[in-house]
PDB file with SEQRES, HELIX, SHEET and CRYST1 records, atoms N, CA, C and O in Angstrom:
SEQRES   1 A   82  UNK UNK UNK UNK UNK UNK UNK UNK UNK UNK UNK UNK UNK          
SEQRES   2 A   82  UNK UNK UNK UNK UNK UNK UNK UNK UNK UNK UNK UNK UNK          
SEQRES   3 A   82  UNK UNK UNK UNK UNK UNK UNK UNK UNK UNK UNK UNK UNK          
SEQRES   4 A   82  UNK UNK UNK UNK UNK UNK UNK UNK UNK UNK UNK UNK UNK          
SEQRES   5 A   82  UNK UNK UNK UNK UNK UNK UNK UNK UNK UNK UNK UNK UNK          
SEQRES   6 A   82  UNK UNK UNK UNK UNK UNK UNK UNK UNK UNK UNK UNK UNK          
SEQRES   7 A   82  UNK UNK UNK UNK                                              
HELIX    1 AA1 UNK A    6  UNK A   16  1                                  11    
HELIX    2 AA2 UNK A   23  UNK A   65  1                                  43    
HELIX    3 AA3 UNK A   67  UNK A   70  1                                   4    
CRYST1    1.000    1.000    1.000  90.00  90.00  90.00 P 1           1          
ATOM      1  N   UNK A   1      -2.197 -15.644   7.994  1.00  0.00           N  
ATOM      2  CA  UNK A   1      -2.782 -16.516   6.989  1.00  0.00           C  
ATOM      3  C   UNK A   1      -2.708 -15.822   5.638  1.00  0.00           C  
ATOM      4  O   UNK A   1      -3.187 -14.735   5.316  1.00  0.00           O  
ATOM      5  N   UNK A   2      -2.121 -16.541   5.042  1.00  0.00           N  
ATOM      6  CA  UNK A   2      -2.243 -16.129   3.142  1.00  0.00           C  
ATOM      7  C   UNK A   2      -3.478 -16.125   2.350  1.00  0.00           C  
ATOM      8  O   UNK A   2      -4.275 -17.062   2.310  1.00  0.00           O  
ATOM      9  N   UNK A   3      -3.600 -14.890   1.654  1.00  0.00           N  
ATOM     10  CA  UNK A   3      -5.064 -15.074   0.754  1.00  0.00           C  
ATOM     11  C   UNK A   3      -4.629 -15.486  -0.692  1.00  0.00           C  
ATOM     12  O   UNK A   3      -3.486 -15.565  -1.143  1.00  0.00           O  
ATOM     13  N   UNK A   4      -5.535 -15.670  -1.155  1.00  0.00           N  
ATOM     14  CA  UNK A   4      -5.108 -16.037  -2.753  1.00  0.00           C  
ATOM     15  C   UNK A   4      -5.057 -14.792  -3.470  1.00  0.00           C  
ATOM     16  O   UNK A   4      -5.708 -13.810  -3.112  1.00  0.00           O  
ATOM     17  N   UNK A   5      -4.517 -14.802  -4.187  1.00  0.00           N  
ATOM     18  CA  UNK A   5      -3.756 -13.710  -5.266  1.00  0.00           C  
ATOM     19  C   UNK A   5      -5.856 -13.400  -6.068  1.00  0.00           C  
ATOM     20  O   UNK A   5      -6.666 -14.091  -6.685  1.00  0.00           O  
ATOM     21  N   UNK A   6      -5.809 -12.015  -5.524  1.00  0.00           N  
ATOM     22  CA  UNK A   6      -6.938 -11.287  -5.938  1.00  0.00           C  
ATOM     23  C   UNK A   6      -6.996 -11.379  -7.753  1.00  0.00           C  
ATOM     24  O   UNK A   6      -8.015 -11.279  -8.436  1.00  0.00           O  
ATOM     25  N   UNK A   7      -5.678 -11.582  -8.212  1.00  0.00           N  
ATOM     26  CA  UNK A   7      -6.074 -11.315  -9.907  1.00  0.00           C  
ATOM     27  C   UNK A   7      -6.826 -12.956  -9.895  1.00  0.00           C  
ATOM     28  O   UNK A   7      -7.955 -13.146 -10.345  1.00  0.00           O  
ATOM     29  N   UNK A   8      -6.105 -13.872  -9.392  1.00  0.00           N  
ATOM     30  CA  UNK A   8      -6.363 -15.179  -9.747  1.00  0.00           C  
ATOM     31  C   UNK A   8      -7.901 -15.240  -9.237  1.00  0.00           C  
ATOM     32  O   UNK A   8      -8.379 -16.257  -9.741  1.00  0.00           O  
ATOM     33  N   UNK A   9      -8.757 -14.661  -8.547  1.00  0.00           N  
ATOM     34  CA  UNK A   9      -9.680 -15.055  -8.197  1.00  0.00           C  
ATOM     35  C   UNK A   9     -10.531 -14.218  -9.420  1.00  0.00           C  
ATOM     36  O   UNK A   9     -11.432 -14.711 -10.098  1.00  0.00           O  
ATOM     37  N   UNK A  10     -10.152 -13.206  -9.497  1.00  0.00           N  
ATOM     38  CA  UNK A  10     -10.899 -12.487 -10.601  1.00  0.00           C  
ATOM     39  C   UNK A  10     -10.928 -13.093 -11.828  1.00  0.00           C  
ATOM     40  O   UNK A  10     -11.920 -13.109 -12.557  1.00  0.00           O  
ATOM     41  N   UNK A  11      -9.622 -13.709 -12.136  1.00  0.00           N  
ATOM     42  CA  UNK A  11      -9.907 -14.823 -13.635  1.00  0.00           C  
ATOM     43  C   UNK A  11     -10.515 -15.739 -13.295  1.00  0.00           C  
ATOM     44  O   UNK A  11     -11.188 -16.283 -14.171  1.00  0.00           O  
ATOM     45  N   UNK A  12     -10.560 -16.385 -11.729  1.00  0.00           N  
ATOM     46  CA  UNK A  12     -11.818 -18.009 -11.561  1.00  0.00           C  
ATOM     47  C   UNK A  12     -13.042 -17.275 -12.112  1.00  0.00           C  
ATOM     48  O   UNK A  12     -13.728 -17.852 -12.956  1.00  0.00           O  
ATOM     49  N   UNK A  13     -13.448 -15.740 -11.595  1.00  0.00           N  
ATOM     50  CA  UNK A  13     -14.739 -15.474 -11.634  1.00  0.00           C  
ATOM     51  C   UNK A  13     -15.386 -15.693 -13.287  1.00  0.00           C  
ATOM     52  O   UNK A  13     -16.396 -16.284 -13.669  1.00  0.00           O  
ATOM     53  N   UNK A  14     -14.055 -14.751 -14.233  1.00  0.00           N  
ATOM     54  CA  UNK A  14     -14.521 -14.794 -15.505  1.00  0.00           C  
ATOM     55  C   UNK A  14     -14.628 -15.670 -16.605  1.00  0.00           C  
ATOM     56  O   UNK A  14     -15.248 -15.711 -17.667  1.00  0.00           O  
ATOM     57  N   UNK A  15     -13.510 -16.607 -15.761  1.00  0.00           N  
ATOM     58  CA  UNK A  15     -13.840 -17.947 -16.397  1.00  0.00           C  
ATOM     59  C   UNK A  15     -15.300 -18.647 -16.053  1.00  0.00           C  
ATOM     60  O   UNK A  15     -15.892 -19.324 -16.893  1.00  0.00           O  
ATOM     61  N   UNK A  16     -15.838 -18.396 -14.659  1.00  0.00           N  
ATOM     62  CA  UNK A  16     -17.047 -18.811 -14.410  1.00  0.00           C  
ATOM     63  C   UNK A  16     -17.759 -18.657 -15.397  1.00  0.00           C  
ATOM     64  O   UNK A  16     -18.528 -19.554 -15.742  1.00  0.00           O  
ATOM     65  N   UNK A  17     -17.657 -17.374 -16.140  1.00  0.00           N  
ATOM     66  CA  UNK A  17     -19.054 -16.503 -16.684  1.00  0.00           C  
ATOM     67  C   UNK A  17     -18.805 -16.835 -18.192  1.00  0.00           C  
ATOM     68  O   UNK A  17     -19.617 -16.394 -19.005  1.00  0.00           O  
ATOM     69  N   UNK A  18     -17.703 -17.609 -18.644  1.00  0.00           N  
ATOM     70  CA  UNK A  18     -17.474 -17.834 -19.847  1.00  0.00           C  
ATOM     71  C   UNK A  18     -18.131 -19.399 -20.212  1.00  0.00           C  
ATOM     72  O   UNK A  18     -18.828 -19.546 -21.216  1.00  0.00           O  
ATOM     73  N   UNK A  19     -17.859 -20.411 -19.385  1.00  0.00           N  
ATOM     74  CA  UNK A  19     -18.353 -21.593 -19.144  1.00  0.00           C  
ATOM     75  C   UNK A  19     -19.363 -21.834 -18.651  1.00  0.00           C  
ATOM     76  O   UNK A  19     -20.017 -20.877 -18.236  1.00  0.00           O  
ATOM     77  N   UNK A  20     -19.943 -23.306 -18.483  1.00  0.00           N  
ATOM     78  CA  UNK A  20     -21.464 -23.449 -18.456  1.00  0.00           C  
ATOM     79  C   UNK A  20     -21.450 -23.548 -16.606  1.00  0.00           C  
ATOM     80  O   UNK A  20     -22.099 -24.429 -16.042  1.00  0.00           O  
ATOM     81  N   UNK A  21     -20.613 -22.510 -15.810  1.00  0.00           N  
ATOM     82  CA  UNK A  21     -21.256 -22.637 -14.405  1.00  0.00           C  
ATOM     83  C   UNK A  21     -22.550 -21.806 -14.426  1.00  0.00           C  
ATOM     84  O   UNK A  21     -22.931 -20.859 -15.115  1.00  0.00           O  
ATOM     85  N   UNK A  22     -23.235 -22.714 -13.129  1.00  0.00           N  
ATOM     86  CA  UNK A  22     -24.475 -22.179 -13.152  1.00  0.00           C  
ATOM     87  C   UNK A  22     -24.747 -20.935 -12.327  1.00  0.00           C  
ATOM     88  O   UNK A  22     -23.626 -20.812 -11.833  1.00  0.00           O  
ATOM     89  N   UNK A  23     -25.346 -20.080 -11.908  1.00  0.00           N  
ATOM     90  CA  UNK A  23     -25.443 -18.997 -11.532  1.00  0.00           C  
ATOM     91  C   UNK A  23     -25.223 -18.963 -10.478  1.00  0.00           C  
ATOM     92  O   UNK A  23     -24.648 -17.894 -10.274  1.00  0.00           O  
ATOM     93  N   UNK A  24     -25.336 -19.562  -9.496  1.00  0.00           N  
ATOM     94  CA  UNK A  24     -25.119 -19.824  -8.272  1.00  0.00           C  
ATOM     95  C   UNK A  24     -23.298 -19.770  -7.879  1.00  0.00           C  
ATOM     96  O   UNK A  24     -22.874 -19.056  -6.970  1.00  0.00           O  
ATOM     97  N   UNK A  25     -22.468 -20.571  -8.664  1.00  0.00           N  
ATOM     98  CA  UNK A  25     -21.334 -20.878  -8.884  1.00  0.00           C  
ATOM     99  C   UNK A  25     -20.630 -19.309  -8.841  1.00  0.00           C  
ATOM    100  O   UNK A  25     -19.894 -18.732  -8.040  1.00  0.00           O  
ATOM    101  N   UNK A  26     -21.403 -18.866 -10.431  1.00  0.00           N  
ATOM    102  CA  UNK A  26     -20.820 -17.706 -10.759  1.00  0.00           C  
ATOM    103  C   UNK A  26     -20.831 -16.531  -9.723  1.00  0.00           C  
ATOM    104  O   UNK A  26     -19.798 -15.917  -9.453  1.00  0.00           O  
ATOM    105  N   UNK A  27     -22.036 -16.247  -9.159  1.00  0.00           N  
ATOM    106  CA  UNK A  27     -22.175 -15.254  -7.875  1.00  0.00           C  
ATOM    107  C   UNK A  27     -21.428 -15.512  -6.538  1.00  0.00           C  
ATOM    108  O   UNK A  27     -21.247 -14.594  -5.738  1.00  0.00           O  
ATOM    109  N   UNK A  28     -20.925 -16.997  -6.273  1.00  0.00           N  
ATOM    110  CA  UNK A  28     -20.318 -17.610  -5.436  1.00  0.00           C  
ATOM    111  C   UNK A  28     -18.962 -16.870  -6.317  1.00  0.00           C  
ATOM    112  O   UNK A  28     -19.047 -15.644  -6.247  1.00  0.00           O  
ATOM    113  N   UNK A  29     -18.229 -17.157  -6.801  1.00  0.00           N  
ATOM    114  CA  UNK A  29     -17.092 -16.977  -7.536  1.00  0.00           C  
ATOM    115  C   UNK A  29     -16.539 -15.170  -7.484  1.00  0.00           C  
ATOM    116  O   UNK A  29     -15.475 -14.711  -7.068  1.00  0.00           O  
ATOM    117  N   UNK A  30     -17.709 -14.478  -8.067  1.00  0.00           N  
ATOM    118  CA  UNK A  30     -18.036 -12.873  -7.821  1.00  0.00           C  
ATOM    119  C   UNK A  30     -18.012 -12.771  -6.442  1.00  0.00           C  
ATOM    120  O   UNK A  30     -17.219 -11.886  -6.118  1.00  0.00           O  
ATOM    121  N   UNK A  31     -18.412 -13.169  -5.724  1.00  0.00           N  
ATOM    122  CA  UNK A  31     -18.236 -12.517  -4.366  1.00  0.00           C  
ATOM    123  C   UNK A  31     -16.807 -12.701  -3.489  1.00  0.00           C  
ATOM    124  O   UNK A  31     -16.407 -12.020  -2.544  1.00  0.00           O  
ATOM    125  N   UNK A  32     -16.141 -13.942  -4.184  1.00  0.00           N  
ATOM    126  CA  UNK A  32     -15.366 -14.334  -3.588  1.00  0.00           C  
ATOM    127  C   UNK A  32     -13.911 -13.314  -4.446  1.00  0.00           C  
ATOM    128  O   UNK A  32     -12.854 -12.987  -3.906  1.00  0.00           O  
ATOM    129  N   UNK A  33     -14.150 -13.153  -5.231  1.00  0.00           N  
ATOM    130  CA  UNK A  33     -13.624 -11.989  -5.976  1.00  0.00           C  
ATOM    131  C   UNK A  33     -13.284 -10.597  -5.454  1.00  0.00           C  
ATOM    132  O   UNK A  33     -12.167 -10.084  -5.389  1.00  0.00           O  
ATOM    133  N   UNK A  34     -14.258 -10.174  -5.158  1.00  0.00           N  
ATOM    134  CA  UNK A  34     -14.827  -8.685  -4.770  1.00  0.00           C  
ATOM    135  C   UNK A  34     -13.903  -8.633  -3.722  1.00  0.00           C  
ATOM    136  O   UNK A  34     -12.877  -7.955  -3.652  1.00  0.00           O  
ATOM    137  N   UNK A  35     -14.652  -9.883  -2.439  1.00  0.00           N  
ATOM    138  CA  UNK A  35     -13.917  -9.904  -0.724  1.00  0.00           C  
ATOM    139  C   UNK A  35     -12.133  -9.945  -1.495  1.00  0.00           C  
ATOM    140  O   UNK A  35     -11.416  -8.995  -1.180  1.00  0.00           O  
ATOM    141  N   UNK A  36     -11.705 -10.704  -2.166  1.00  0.00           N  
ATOM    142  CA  UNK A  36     -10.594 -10.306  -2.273  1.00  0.00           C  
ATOM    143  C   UNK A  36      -9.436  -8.992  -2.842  1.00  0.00           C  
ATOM    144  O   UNK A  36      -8.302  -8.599  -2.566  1.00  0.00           O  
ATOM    145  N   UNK A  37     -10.708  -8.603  -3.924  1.00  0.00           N  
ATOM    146  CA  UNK A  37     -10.048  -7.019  -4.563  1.00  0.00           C  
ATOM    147  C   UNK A  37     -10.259  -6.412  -3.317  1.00  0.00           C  
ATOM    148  O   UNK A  37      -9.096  -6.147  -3.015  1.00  0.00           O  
ATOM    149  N   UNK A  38     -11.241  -5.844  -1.997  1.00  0.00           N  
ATOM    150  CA  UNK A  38     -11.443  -5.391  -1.404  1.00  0.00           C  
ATOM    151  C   UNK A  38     -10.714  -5.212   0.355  1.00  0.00           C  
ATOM    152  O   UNK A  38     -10.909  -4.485   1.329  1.00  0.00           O  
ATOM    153  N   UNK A  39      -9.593  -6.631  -0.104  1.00  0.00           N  
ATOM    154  CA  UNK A  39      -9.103  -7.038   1.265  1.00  0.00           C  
ATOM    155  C   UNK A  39      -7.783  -6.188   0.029  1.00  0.00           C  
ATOM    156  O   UNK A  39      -7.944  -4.994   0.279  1.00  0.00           O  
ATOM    157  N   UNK A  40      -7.002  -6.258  -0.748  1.00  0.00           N  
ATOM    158  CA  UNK A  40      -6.269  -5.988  -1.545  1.00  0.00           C  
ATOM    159  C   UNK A  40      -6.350  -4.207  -1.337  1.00  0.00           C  
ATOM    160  O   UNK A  40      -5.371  -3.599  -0.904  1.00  0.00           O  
ATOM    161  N   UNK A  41      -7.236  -3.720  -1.590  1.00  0.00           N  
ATOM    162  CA  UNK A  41      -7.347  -2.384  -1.488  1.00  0.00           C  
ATOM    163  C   UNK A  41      -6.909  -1.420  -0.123  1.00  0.00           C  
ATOM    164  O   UNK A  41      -6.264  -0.415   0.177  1.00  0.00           O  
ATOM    165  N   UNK A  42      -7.902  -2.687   0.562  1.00  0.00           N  
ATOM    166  CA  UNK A  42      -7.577  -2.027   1.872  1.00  0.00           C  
ATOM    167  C   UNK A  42      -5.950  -1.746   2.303  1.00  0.00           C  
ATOM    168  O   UNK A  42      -5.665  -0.621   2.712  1.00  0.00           O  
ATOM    169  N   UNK A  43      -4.856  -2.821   2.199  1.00  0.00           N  
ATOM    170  CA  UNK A  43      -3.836  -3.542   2.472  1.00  0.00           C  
ATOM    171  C   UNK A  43      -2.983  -2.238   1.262  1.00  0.00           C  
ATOM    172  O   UNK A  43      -1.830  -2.001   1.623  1.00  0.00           O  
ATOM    173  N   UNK A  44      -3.275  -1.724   0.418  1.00  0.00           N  
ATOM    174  CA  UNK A  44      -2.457  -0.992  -0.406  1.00  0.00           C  
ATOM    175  C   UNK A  44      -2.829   0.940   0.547  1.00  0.00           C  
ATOM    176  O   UNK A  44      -2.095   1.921   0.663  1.00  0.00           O  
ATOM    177  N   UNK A  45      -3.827   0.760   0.870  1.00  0.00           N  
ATOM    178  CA  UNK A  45      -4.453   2.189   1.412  1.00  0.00           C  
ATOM    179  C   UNK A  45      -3.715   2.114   2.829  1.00  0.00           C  
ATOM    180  O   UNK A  45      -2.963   3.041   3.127  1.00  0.00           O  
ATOM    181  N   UNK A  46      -3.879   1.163   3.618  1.00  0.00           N  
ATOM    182  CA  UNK A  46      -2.493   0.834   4.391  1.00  0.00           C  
ATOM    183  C   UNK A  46      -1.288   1.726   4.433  1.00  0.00           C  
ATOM    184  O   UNK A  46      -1.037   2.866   4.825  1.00  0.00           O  
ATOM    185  N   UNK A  47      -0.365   0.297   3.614  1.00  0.00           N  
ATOM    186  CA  UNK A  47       0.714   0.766   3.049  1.00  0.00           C  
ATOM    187  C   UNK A  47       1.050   2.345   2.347  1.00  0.00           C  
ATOM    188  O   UNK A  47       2.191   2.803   2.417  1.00  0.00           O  
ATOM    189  N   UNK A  48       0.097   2.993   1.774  1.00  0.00           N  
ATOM    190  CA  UNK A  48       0.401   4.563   1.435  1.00  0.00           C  
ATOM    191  C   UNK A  48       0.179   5.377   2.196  1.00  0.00           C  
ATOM    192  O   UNK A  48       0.537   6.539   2.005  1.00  0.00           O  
ATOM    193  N   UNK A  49      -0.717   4.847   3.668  1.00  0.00           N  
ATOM    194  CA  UNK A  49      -1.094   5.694   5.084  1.00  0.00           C  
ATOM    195  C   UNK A  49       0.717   5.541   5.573  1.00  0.00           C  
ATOM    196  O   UNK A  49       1.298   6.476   6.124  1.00  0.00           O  
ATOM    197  N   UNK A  50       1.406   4.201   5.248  1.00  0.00           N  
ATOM    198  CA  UNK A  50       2.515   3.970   6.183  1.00  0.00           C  
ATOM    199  C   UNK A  50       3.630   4.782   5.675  1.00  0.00           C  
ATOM    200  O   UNK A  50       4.578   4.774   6.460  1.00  0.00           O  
ATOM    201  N   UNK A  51       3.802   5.409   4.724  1.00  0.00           N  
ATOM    202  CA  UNK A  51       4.566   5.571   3.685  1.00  0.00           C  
ATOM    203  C   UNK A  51       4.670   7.096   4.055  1.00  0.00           C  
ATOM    204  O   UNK A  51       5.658   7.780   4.319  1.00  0.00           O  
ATOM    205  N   UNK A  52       3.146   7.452   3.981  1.00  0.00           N  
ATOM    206  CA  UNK A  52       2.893   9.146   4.366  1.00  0.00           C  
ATOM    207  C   UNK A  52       3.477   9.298   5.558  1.00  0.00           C  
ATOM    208  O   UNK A  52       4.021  10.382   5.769  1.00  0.00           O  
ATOM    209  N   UNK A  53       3.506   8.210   6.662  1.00  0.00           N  
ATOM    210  CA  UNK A  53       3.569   8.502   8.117  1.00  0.00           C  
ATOM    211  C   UNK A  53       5.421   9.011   7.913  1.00  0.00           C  
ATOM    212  O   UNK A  53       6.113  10.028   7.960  1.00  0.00           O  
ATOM    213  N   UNK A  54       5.546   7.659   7.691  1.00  0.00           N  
ATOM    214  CA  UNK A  54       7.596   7.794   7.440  1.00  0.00           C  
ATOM    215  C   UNK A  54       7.930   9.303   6.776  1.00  0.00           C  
ATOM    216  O   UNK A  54       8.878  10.053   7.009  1.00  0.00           O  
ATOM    217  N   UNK A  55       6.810   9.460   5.876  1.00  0.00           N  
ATOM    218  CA  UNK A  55       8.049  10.948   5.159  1.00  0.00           C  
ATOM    219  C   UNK A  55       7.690  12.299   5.799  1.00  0.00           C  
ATOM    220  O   UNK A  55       8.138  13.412   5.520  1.00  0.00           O  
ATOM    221  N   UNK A  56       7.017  12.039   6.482  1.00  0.00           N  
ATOM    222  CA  UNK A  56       6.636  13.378   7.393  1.00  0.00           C  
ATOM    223  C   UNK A  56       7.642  12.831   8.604  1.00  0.00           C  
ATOM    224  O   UNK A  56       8.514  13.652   8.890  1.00  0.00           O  
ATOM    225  N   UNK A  57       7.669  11.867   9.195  1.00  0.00           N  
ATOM    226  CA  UNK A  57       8.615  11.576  10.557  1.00  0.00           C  
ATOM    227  C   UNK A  57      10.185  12.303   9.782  1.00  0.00           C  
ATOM    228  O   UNK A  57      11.036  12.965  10.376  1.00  0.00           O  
ATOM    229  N   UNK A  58      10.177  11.925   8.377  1.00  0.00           N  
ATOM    230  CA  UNK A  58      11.825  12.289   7.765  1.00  0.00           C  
ATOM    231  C   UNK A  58      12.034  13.921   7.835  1.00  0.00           C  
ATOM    232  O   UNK A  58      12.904  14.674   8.271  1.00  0.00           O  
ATOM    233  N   UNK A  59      10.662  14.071   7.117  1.00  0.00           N  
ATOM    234  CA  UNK A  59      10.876  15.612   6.980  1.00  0.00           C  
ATOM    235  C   UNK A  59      10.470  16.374   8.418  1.00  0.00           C  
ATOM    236  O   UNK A  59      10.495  17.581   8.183  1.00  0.00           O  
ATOM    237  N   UNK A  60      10.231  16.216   9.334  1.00  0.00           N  
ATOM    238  CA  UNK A  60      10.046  16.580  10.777  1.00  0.00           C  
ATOM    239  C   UNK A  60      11.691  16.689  10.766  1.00  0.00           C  
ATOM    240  O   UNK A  60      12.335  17.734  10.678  1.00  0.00           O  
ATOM    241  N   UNK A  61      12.262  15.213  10.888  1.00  0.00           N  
ATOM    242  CA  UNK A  61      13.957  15.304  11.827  1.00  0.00           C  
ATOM    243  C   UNK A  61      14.674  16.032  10.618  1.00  0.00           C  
ATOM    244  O   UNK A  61      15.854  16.252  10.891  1.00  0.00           O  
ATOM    245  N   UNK A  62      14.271  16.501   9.267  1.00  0.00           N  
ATOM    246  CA  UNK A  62      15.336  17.364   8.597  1.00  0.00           C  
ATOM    247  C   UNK A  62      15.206  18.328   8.759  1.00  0.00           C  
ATOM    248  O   UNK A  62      16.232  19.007   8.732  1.00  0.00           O  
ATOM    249  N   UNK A  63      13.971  18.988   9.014  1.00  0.00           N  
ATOM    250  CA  UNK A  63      13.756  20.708   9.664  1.00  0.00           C  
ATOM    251  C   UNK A  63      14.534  20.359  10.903  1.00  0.00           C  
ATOM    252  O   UNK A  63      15.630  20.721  10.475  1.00  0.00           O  
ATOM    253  N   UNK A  64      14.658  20.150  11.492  1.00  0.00           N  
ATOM    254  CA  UNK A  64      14.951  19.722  13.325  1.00  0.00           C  
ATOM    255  C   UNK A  64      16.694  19.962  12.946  1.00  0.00           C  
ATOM    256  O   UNK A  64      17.415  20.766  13.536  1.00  0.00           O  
ATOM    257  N   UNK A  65      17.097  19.110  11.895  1.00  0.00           N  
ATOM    258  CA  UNK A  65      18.447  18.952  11.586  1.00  0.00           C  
ATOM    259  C   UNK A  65      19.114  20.562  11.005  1.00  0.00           C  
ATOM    260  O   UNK A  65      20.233  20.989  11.289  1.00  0.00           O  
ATOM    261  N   UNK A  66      18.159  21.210  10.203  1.00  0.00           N  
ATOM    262  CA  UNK A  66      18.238  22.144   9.703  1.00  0.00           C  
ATOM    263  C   UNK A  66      18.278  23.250  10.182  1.00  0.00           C  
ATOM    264  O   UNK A  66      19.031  24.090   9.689  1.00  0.00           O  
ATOM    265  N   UNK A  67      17.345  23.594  11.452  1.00  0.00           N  
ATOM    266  CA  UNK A  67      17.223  24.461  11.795  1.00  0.00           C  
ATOM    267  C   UNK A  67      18.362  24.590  13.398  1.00  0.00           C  
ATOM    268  O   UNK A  67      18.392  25.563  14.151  1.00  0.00           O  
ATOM    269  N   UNK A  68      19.060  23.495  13.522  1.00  0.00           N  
ATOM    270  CA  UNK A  68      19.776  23.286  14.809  1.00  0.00           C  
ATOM    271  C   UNK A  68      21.494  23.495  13.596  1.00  0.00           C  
ATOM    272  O   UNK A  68      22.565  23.523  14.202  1.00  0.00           O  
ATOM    273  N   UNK A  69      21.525  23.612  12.072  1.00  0.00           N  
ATOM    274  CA  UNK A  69      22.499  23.648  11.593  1.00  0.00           C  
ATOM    275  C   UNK A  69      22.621  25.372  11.659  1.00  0.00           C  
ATOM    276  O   UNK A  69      23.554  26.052  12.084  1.00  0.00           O  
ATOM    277  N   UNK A  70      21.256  25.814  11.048  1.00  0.00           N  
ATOM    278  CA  UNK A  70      21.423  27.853  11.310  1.00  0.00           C  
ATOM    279  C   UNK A  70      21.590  27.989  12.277  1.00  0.00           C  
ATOM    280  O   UNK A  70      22.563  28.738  12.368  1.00  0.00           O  
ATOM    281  N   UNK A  71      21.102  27.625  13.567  1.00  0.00           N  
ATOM    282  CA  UNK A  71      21.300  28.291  14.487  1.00  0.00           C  
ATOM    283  C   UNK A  71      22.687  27.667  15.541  1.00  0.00           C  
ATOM    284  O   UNK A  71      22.593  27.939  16.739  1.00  0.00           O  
ATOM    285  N   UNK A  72      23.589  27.075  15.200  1.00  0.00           N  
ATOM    286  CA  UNK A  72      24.781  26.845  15.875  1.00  0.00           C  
ATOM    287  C   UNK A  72      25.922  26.937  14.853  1.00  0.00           C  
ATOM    288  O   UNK A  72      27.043  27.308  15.202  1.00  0.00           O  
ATOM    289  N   UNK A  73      25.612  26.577  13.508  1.00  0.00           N  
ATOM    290  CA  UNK A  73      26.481  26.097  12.466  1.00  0.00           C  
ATOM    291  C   UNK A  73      26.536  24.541  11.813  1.00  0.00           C  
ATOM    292  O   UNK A  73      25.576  23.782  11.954  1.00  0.00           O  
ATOM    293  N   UNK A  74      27.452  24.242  11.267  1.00  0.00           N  
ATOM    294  CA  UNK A  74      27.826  23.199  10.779  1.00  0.00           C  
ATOM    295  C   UNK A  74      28.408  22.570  11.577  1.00  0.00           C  
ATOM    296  O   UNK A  74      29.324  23.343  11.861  1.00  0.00           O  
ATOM    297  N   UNK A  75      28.644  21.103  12.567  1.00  0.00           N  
ATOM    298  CA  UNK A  75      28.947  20.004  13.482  1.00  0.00           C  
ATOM    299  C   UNK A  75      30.688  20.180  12.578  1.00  0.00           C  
ATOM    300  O   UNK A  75      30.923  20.671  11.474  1.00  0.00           O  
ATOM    301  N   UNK A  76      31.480  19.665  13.420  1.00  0.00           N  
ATOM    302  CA  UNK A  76      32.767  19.498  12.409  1.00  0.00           C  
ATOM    303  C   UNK A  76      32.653  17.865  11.859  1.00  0.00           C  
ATOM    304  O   UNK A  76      32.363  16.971  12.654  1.00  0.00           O  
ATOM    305  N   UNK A  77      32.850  17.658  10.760  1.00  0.00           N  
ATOM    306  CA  UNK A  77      33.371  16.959  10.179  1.00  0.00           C  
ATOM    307  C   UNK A  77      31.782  16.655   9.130  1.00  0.00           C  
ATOM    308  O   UNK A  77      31.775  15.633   8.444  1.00  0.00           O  
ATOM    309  N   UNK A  78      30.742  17.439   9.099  1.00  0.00           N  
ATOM    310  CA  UNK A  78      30.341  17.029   8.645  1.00  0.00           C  
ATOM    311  C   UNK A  78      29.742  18.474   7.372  1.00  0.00           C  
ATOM    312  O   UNK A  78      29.717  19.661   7.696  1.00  0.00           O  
ATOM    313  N   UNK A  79      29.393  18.025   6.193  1.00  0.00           N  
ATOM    314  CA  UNK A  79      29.899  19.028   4.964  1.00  0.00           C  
ATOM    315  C   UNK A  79      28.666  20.056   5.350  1.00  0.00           C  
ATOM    316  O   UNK A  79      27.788  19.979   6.209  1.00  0.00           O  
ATOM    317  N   UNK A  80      28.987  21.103   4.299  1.00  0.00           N  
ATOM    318  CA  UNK A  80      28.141  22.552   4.390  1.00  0.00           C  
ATOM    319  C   UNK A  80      27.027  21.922   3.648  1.00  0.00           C  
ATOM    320  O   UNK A  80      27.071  21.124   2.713  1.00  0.00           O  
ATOM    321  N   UNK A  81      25.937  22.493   4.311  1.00  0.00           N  
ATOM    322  CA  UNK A  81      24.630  22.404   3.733  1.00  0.00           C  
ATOM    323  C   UNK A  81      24.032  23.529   2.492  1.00  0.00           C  
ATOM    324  O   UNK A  81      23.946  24.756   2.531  1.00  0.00           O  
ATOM    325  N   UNK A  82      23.826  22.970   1.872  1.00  0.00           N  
ATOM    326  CA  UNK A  82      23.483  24.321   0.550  1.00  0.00           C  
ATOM    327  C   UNK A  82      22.720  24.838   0.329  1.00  0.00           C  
ATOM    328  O   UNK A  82      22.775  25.656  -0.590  1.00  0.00           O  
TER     329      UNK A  82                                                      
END                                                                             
């Protein structure tokens, strides 16, 4: 399921607070705000947990690659490592 775009809810909110909604509206509007910067946050903290995972899996198989190149040599056909 798709959420609505967290900026867009944050401008419903401030438009709330600029116009004659009544308080109720506006705190309705703010909360509905927040749950969305907060589903947004989560979903980016995610993505940089997933990101960390991949470049350690990379840099794991390039030591692995590296250290199987010192200790046998260079594979043929493939160039010197520097």
């Amino acid at each position: 399921m798709d959420r609505p775009d967290f900026t867009d809810l944050v401008s419903k909110f401030m438009d709330r607070t600029l116009d004659n909604s009544t308080l109720q509206e506006i705190v309705a509007s703010a909360s509905e705000a927040k749950a969305a910067v907060d589903a947004e946050i989560r979903d980016r903290q995610s993505n940089i947990r997933l990101v960390e995972m991949v470049g350690m899996v990379v840099d794991a198989h390039r030591d692995s690659l590296l250290k199987k190149i010192q200790e046998h040599g260079v594979p043929t056909g493939l160039p010197e490592v520097m």
